[in-house]
mmJSON file of the N, C-alpha and C atoms, coordinates in Angstrom:
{"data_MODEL":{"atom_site":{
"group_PDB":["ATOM","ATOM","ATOM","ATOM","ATOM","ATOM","ATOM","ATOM","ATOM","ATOM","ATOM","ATOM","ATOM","ATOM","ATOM","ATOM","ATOM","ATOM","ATOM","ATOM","ATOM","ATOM","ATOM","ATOM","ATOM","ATOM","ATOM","ATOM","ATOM","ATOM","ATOM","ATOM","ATOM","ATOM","ATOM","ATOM","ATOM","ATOM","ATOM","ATOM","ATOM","ATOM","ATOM","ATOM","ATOM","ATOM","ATOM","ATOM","ATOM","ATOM","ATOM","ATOM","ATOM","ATOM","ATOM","ATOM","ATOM","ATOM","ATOM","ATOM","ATOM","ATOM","ATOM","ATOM","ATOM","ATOM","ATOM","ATOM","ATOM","ATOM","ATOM","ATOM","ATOM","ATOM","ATOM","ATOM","ATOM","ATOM","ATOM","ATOM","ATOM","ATOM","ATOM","ATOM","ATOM","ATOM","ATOM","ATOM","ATOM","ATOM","ATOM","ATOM","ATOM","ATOM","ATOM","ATOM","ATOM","ATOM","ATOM","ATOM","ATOM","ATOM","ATOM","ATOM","ATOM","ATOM","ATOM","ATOM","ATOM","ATOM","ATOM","ATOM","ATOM","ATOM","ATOM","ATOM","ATOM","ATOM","ATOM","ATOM","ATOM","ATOM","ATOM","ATOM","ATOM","ATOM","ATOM","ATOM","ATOM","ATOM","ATOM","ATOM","ATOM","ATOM","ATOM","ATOM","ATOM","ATOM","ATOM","ATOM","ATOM","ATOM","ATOM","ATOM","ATOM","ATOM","ATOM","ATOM","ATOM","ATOM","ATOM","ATOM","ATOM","ATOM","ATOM","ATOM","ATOM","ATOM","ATOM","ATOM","ATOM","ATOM","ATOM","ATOM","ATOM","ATOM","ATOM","ATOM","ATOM","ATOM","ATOM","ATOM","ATOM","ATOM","ATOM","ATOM","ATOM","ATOM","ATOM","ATOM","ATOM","ATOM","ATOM","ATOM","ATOM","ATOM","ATOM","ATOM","ATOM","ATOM","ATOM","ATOM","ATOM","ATOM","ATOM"],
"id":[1,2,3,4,5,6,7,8,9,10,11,12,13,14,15,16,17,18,19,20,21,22,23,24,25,26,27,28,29,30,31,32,33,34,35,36,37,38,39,40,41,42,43,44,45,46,47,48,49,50,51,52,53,54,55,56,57,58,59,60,61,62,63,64,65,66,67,68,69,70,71,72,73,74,75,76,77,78,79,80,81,82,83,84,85,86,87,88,89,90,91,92,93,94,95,96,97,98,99,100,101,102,103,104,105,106,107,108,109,110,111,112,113,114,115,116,117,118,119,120,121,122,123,124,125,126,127,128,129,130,131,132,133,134,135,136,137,138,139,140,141,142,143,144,145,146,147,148,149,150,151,152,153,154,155,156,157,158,159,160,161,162,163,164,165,166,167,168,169,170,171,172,173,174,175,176,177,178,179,180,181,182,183,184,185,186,187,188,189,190,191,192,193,194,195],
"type_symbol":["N","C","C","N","C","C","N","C","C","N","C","C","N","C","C","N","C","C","N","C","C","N","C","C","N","C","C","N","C","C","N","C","C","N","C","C","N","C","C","N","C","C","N","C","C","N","C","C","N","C","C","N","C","C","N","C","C","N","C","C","N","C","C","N","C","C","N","C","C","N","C","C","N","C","C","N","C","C","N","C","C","N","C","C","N","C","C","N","C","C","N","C","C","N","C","C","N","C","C","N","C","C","N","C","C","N","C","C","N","C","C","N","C","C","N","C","C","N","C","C","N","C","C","N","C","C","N","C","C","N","C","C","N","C","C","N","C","C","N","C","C","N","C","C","N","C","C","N","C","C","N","C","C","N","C","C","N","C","C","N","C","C","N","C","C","N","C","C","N","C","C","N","C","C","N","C","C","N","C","C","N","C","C","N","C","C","N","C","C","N","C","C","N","C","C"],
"label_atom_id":["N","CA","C","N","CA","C","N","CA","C","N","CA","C","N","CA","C","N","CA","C","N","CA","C","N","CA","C","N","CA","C","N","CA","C","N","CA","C","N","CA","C","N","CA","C","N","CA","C","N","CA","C","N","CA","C","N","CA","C","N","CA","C","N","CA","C","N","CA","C","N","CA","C","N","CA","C","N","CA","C","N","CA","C","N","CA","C","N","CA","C","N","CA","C","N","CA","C","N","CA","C","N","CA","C","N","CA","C","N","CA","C","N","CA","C","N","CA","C","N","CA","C","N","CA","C","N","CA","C","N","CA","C","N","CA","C","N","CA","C","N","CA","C","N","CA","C","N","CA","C","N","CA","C","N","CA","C","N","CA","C","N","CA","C","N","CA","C","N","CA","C","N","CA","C","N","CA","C","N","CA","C","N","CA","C","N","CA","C","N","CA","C","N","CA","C","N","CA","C","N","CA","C","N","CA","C","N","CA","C","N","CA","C","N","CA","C","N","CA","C","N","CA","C","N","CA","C"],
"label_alt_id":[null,null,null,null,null,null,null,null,null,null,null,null,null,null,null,null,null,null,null,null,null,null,null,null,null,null,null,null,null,null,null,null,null,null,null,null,null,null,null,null,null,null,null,null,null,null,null,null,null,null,null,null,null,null,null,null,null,null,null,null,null,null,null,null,null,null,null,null,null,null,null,null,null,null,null,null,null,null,null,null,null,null,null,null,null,null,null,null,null,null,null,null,null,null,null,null,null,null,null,null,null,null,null,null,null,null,null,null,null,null,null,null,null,null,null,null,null,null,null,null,null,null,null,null,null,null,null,null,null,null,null,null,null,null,null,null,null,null,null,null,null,null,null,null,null,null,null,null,null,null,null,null,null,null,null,null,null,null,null,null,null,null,null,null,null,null,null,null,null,null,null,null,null,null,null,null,null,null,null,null,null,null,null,null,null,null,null,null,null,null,null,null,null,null,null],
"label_comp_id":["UNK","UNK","UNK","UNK","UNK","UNK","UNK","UNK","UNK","UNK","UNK","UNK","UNK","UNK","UNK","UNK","UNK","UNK","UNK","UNK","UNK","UNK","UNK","UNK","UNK","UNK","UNK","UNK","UNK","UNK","UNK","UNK","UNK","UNK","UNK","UNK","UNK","UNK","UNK","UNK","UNK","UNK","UNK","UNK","UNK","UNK","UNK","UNK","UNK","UNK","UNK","UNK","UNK","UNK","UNK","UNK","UNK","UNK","UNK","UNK","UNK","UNK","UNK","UNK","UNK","UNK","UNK","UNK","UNK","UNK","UNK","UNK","UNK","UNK","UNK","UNK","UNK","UNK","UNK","UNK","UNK","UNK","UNK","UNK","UNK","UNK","UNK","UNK","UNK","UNK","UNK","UNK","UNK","UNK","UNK","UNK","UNK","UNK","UNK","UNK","UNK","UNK","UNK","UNK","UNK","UNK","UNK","UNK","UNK","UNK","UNK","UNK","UNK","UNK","UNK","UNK","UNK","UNK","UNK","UNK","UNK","UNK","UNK","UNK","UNK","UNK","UNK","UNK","UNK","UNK","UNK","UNK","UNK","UNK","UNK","UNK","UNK","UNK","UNK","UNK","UNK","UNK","UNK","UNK","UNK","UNK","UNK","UNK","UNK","UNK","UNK","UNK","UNK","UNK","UNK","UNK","UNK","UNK","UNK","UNK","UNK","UNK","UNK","UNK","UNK","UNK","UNK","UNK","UNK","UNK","UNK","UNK","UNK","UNK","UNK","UNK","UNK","UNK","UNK","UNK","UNK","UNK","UNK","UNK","UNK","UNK","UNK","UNK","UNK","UNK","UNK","UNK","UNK","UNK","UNK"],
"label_asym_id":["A","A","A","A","A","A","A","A","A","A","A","A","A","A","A","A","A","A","A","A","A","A","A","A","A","A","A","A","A","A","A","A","A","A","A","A","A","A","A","A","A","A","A","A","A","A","A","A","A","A","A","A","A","A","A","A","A","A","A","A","A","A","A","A","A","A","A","A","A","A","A","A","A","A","A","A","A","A","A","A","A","A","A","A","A","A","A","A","A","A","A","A","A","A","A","A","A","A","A","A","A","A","A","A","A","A","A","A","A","A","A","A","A","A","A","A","A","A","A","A","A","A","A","A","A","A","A","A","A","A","A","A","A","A","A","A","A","A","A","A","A","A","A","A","A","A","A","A","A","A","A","A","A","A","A","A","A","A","A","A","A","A","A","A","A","A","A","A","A","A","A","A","A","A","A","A","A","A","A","A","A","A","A","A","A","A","A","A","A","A","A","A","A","A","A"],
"label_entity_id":["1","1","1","1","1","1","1","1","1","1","1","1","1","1","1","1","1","1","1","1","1","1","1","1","1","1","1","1","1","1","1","1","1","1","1","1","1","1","1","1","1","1","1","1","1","1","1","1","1","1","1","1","1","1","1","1","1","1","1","1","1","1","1","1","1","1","1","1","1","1","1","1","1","1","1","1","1","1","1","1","1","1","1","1","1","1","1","1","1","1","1","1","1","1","1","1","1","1","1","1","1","1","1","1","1","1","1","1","1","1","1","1","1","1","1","1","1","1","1","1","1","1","1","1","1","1","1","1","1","1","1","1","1","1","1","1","1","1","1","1","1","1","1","1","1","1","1","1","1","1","1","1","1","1","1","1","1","1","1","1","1","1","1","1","1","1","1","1","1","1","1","1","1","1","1","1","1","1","1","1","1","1","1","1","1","1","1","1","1","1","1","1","1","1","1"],
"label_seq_id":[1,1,1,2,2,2,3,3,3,4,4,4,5,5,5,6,6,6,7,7,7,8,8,8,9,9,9,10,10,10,11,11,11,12,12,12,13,13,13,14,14,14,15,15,15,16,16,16,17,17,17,18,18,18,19,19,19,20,20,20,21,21,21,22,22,22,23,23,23,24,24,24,25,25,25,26,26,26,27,27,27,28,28,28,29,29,29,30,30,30,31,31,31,32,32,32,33,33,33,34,34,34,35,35,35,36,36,36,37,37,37,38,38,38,39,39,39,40,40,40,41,41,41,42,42,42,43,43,43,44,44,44,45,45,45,46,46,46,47,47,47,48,48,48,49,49,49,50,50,50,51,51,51,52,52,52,53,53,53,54,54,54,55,55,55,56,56,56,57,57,57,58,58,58,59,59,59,60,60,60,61,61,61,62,62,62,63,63,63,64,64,64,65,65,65],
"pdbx_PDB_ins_code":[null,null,null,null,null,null,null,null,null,null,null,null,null,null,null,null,null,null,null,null,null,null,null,null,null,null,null,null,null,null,null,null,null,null,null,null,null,null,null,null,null,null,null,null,null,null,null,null,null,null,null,null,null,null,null,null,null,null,null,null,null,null,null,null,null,null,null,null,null,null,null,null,null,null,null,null,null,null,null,null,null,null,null,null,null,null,null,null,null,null,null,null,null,null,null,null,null,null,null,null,null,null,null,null,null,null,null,null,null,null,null,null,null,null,null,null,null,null,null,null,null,null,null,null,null,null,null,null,null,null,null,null,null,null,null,null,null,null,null,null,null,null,null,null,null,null,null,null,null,null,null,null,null,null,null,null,null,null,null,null,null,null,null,null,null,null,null,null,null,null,null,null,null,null,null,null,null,null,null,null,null,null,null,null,null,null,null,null,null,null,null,null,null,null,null],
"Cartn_x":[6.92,8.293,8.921,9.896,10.184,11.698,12.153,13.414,13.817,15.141,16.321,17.277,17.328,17.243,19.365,20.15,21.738,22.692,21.796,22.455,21.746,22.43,21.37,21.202,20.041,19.351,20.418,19.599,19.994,21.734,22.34,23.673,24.427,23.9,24.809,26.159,26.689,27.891,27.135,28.115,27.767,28.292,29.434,29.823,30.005,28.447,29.189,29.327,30.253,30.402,29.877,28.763,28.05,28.124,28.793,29.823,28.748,28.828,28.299,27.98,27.289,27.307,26.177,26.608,25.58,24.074,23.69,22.033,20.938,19.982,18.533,18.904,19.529,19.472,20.457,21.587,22.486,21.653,21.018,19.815,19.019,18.73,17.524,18.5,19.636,20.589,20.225,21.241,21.416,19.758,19.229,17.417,17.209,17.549,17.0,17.796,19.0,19.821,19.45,19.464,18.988,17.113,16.662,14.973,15.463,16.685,17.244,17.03,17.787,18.467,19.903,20.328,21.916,21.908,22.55,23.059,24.244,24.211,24.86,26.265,27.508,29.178,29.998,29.678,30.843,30.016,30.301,29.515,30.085,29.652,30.137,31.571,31.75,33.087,32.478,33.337,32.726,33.517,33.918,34.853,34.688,35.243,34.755,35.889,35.318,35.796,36.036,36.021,36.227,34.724,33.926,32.495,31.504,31.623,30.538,30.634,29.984,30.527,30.167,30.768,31.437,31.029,29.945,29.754,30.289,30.231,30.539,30.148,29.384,28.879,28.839,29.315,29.71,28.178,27.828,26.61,27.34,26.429,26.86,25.77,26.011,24.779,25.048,23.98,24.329,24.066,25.119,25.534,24.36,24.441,23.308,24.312,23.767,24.627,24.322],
"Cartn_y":[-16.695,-16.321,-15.965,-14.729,-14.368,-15.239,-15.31,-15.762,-14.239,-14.241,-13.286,-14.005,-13.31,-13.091,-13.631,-14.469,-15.038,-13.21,-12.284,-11.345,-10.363,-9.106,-7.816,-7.159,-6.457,-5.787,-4.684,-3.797,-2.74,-2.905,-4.259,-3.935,-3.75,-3.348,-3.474,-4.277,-3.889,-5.012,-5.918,-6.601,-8.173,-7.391,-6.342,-6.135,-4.285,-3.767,-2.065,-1.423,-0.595,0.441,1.484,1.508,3.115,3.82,5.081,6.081,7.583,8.39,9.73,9.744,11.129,11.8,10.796,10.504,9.872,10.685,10.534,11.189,10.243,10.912,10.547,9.407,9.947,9.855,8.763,8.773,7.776,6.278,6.425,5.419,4.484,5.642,5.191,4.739,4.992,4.32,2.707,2.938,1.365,0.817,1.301,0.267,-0.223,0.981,0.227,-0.622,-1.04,-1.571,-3.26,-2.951,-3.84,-4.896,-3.693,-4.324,-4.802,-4.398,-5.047,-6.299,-6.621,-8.288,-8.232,-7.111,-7.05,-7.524,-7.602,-8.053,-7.296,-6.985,-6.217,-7.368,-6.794,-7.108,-6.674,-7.159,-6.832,-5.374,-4.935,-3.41,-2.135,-1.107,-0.437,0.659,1.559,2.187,3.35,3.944,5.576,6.774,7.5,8.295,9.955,11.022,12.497,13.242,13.814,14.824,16.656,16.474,17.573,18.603,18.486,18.902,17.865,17.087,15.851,14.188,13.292,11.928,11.568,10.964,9.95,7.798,8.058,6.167,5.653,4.492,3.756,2.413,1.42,0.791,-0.615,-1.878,-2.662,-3.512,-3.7,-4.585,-5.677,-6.974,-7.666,-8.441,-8.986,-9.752,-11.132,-11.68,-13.119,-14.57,-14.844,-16.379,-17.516,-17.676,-19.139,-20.215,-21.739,-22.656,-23.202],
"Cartn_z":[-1.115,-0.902,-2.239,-2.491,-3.339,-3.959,-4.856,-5.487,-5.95,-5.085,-5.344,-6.39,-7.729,-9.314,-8.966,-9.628,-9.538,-9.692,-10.523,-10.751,-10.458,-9.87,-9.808,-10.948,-10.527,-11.726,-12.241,-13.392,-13.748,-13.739,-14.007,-14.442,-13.066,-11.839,-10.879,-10.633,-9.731,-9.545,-8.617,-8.047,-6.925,-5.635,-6.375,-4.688,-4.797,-3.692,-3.703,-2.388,-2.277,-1.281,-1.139,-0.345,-0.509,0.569,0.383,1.221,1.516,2.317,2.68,3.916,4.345,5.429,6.137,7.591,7.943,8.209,7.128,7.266,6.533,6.868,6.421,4.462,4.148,2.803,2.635,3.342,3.29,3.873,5.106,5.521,4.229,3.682,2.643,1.341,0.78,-0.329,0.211,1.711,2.116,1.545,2.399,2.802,1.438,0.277,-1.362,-1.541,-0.891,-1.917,-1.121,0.465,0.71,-0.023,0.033,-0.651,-2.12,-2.631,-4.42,-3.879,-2.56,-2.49,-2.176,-1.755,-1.417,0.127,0.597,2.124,2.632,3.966,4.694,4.336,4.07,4.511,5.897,6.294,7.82,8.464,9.27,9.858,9.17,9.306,8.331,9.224,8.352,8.58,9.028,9.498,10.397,10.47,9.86,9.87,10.31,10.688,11.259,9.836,9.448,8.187,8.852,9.772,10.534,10.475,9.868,9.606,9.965,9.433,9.661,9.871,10.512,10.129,8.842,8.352,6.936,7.21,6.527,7.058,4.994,5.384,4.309,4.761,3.38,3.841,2.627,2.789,1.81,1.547,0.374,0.425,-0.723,-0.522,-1.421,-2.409,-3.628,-3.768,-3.418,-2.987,-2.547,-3.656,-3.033,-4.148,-4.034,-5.209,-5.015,-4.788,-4.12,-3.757,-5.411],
"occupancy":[1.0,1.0,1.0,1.0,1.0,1.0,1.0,1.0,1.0,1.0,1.0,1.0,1.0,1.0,1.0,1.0,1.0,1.0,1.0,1.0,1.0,1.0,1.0,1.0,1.0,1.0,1.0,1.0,1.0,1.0,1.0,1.0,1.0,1.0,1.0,1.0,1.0,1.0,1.0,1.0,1.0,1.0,1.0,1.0,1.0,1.0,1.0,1.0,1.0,1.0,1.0,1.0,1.0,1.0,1.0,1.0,1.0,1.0,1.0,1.0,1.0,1.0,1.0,1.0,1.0,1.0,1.0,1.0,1.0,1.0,1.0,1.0,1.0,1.0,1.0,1.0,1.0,1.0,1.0,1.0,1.0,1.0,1.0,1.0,1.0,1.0,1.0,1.0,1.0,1.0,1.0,1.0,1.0,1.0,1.0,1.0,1.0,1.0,1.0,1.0,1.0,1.0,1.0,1.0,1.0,1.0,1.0,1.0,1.0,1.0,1.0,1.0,1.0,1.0,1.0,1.0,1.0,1.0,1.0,1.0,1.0,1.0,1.0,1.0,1.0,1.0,1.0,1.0,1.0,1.0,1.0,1.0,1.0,1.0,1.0,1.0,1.0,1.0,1.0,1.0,1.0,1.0,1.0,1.0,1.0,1.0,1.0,1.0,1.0,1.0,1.0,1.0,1.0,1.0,1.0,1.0,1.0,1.0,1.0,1.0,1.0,1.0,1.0,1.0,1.0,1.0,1.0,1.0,1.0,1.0,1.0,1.0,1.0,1.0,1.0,1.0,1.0,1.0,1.0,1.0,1.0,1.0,1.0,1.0,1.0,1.0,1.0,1.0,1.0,1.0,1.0,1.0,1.0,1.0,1.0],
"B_iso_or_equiv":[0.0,0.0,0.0,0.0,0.0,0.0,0.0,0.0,0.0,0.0,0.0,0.0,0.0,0.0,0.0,0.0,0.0,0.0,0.0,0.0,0.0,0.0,0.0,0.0,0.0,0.0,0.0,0.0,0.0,0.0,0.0,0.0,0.0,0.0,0.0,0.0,0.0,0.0,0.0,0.0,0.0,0.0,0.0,0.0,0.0,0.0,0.0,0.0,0.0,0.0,0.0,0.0,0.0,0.0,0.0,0.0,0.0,0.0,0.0,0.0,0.0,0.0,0.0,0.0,0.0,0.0,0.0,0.0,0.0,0.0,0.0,0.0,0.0,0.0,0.0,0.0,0.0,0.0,0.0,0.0,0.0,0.0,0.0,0.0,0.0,0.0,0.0,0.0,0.0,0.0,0.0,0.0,0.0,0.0,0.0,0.0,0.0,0.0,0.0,0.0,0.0,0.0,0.0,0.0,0.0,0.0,0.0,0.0,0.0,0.0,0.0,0.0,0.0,0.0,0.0,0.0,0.0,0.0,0.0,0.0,0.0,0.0,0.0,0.0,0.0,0.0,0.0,0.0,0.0,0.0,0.0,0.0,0.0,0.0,0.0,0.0,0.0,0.0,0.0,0.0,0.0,0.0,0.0,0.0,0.0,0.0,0.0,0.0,0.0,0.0,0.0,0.0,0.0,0.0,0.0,0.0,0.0,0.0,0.0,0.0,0.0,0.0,0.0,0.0,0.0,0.0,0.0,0.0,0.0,0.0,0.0,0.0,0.0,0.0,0.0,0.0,0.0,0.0,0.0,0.0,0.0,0.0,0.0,0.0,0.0,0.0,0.0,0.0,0.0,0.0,0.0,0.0,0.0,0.0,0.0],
"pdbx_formal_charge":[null,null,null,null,null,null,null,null,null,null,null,null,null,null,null,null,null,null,null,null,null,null,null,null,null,null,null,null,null,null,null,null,null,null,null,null,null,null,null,null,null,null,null,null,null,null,null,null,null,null,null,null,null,null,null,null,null,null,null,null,null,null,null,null,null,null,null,null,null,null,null,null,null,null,null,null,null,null,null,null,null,null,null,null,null,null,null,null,null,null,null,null,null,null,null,null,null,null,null,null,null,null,null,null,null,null,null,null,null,null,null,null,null,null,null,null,null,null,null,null,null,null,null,null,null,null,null,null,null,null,null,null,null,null,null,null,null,null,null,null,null,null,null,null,null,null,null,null,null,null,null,null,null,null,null,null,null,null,null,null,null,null,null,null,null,null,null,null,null,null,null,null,null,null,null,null,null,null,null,null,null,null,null,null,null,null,null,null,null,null,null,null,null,null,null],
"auth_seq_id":[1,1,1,2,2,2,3,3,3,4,4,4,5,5,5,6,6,6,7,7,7,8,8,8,9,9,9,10,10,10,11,11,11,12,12,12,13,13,13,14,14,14,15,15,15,16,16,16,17,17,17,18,18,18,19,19,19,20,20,20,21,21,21,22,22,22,23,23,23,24,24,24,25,25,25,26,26,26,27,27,27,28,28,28,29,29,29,30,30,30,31,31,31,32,32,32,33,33,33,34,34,34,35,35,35,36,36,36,37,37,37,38,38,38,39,39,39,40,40,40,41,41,41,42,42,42,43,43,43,44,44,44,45,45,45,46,46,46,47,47,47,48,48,48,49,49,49,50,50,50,51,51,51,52,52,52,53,53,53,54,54,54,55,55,55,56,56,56,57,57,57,58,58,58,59,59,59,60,60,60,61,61,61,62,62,62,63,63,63,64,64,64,65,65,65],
"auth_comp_id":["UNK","UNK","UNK","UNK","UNK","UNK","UNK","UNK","UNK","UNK","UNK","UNK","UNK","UNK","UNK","UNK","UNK","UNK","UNK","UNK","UNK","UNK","UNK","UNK","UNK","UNK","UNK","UNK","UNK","UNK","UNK","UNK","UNK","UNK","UNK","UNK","UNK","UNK","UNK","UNK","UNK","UNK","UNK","UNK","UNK","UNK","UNK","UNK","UNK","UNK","UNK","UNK","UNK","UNK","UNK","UNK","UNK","UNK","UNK","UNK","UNK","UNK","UNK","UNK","UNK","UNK","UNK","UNK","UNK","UNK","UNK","UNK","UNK","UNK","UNK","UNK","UNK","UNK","UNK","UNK","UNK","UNK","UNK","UNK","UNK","UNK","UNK","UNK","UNK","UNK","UNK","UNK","UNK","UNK","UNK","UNK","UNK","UNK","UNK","UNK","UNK","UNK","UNK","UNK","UNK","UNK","UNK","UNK","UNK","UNK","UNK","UNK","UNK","UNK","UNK","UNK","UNK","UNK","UNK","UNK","UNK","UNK","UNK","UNK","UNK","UNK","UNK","UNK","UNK","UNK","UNK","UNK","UNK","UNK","UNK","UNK","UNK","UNK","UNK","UNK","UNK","UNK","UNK","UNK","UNK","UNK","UNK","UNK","UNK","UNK","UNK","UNK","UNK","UNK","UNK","UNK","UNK","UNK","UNK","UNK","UNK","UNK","UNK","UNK","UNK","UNK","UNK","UNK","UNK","UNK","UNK","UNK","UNK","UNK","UNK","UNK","UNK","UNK","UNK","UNK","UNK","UNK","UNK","UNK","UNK","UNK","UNK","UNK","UNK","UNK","UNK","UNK","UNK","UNK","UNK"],
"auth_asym_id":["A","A","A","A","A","A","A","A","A","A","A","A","A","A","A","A","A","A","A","A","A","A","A","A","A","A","A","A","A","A","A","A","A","A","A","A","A","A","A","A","A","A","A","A","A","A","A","A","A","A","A","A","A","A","A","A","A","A","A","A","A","A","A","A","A","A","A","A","A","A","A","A","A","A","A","A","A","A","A","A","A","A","A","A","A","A","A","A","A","A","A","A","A","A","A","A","A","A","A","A","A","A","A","A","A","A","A","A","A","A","A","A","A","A","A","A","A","A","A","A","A","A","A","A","A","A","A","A","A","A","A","A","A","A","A","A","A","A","A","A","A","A","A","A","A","A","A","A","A","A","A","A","A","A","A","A","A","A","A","A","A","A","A","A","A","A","A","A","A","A","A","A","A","A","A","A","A","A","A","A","A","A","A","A","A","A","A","A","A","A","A","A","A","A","A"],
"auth_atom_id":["N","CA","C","N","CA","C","N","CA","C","N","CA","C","N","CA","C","N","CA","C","N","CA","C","N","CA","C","N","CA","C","N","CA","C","N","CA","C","N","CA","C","N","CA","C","N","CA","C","N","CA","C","N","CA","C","N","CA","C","N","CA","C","N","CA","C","N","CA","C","N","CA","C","N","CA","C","N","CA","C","N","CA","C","N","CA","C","N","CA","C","N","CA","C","N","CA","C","N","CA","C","N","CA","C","N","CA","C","N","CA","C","N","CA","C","N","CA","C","N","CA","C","N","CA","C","N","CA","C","N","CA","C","N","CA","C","N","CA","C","N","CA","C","N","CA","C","N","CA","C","N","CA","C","N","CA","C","N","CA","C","N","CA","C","N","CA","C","N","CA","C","N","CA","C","N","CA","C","N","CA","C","N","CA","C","N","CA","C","N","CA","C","N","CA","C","N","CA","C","N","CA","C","N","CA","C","N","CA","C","N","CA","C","N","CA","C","N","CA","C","N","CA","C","N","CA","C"],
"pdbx_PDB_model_num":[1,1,1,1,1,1,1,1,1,1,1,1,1,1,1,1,1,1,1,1,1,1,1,1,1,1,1,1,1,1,1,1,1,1,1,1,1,1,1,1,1,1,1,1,1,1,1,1,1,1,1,1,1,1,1,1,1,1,1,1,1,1,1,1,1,1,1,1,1,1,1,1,1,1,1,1,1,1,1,1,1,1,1,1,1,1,1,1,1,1,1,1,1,1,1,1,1,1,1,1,1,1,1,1,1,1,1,1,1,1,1,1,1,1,1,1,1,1,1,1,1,1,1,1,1,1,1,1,1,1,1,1,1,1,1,1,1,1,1,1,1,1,1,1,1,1,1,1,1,1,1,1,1,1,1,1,1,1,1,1,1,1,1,1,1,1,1,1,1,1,1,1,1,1,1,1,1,1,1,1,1,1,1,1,1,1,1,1,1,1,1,1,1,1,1]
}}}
């Protein structure tokens, strides 16, 4: 079993919002950020831009007790 590191790597924050068109690519942001060690925040947001949907999506890093 792995140990998820008190801080994320590469300088990240603890807490990000990652926003775009819901596609293929927006999928795969989340999935890495999840395989970092981030965790899903609440469900995400969904918005219509008059062209396309708009997701946004909060990850967090998680606290040690």
């Amino acid at each position: 079993m792995s140990t998820v590191p008190n801080t994320p790597p590469d300088g990240l924050p603890r807490y990000r919002v990652l926003t775009g068109p819901d596609d293929a690519a927006f999928c795969h942001r989340v999935s890495e950020a999840l395989a970092l060690g981030y965790r899903l925040y609440d469900g995400p947001a969904v918005t219509f831009d008059g062209e396309r949907v708009i997701v946004a999506q909060a990850v967090v890093w998680p606290s040690t007790p």
